[in-house]
C-alpha positions as CSV (number, residue, x, y, z in Angstrom):
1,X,139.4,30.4,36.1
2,X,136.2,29.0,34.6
3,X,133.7,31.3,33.7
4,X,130.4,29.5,35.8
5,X,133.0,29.0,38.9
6,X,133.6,32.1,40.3
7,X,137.0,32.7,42.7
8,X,136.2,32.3,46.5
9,X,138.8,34.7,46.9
10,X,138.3,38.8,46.8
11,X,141.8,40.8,45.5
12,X,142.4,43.6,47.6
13,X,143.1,46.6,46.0
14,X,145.8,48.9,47.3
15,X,142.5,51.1,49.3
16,X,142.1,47.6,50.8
17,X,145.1,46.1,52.0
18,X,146.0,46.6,55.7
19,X,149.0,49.2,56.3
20,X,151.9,48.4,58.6
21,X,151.5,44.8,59.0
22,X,154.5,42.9,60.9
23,X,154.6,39.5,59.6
24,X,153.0,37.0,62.0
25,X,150.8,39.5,63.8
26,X,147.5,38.8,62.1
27,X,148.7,34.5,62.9
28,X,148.2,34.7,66.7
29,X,146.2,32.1,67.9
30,X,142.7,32.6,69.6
31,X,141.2,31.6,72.7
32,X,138.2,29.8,72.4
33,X,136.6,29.1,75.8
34,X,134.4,26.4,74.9
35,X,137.6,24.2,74.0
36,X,139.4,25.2,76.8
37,X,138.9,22.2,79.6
38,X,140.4,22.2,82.8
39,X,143.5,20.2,83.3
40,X,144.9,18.5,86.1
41,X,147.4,20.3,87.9
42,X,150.0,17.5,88.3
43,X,149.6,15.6,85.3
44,X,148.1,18.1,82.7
45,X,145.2,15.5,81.9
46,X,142.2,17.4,81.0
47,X,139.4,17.0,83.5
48,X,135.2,16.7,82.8
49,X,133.5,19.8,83.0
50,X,131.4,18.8,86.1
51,X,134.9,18.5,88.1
52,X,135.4,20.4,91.2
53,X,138.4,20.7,92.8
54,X,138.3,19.8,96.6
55,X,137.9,22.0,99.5
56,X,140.9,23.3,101.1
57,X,139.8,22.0,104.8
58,X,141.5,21.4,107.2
59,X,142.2,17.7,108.7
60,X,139.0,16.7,111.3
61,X,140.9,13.7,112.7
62,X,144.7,13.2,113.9
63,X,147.2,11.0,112.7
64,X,145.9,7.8,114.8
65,X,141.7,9.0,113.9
66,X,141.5,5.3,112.3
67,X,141.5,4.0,116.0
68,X,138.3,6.0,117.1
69,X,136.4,2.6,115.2
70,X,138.2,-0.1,116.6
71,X,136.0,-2.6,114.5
72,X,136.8,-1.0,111.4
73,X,140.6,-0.5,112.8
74,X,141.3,-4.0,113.0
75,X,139.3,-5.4,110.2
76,X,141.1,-3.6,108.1
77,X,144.6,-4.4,109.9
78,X,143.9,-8.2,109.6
79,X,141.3,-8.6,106.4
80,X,141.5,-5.9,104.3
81,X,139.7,-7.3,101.8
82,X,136.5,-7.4,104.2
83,X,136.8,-4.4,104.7
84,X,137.0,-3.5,100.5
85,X,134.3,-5.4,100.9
86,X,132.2,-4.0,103.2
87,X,133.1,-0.2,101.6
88,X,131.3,-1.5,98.3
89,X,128.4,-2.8,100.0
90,X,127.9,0.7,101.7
91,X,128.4,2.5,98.4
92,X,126.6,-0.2,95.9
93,X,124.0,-2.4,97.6
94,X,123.4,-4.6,94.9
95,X,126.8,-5.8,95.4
96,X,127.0,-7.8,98.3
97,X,130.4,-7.4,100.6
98,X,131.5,-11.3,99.6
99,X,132.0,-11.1,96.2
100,X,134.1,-7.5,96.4
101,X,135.8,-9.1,99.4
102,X,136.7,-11.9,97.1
103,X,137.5,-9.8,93.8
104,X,139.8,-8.4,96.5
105,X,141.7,-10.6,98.1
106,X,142.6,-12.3,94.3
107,X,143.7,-9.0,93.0
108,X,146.1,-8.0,95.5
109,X,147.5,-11.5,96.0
110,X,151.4,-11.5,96.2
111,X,153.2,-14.3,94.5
């Protein structure tokens, strides 16, 4: 070793050095919580901190609830995509119902 670059490394002495050491135990790995993200449960994909799992509720409508809005029951039976469309407009004005409609009815168009 140089002179002017001293070792980053400190010898232990036999005072020093650890006593009855199985090899491997001072490797174990540690658990850092801030790197620890939530994963999903079915896939294993690691979720954002802000997720929260749903409530565990109980169903508030049966099996045929859908009919309770006949409007929405048959638009959606006949023109889904109005219906797509109509769901965007409630959720993002600035988007008016057509042109999700539209984006709609090309996307899921079966050839």
């Amino acid at each position: 070793m140089a002179e002017g670059n001293p070792s980053r490394y400190v010898k232990l002495t036999k005072k020093q050095a650890p006593a009855d050491v199985t090899p491997g135990e001072l490797n174990q790995p540690v658990q850092v919580p801030q790197l620890k993200a939530k994963t999903c449960v079915e896939c294993g994909q690691p979720l954002p901190a802000s997720y929260e799992s749903p409530a565990d509720e109980p169903w508030t409508t049966g099996i045929c609830g859908c009919a309770e809005d006949p409007n929405s029951c048959w638009t959606g039976l006949f023109c889904p995509c109005v219906l797509f469309g109509h769901n965007i407009e409630s959720f993002r004005e600035e988007i008016p119902w057509t042109n999700a409609c539209v984006c709609h009815a090309i996307s899921s168009k079966e050839e």
